[in-house]
C-alpha positions, 0 to 999 in steps of 0.5 A: 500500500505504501508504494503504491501511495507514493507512485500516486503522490509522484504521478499527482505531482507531476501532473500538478506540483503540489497534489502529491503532497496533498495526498501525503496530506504535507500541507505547507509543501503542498502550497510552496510547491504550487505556490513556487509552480504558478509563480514560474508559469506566470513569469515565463509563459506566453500567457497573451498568446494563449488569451488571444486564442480564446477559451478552451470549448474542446479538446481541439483548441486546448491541443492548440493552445499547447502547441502554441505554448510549447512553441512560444517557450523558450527552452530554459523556461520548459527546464525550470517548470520541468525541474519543479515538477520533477523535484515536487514529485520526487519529494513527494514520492520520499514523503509518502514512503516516509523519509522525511527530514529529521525535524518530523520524527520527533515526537512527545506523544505515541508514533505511528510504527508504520509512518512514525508521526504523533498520533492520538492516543485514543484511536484504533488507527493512525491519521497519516497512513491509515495504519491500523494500530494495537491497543496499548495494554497497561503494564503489569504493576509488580510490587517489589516486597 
């Protein structure tokens, strides 16, 4: 289930930066990726071009507004919106296996044995990954007389 998690979150975030982490439910990168994402489409895209062709009714004329943007974008502006979808979906292909940064694992509380995030004592699964969790017994008191 895992991995098939994280092909899932790695394809959304190729098709969109910013999905994958949505899946993995990482919020913050999930906006500063797409943030990051439509930042870069809005400085390098022929945007007056592709307005001047009209909206999009069928699946013709969004075939040739992307051939008129592949045409009209310079090579370098093709690699960098490329280069942030690749890294999106590579982060969020690592996130969702759960590498995730060192900062995350600490814990005060429970943690998942599976993801190993902070996790509520009173439920019978985890949040994140959907792992379902034993109770936890109370340990036998011993009384050393």
């Amino acid at each position: 289930m895992t991995w098939l998690r994280a092909i899932l979150a790695a394809g959304l975030s190729v098709i969109m930066p910013g999905a994958g982490h949505v899946l993995v439910r990482d919020w913050l990168r999930a906006a500063a990726f797409a943030a990051l994402f439509f930042t870069a489409s809005a400085l390098f895209l022929p945007i007056d071009q592709l307005t001047a062709a009209g909206p999009m009714t069928s699946v013709d004329q969004a075939l040739e507004q992307a051939t008129v943007m592949a045409e009209n974008t310079d090579p370098m502006a093709q690699f960098l919106l490329s280069f942030i979808a690749l890294f999106a979906a590579i982060d969020a292909t690592f996130r969702a296996l759960g590498y995730s940064s060192a900062g995350d694992t600490d814990t005060d509380g429970l943690a998942c044995p599976e993801c190993g995030k902070e996790i509520d004592e009173d439920l019978e699964f985890c949040h994140w990954c959907t792992t379902r969790l034993e109770p936890v017994e109370p340990e036998a008191e011993t009384n050393d007389a």
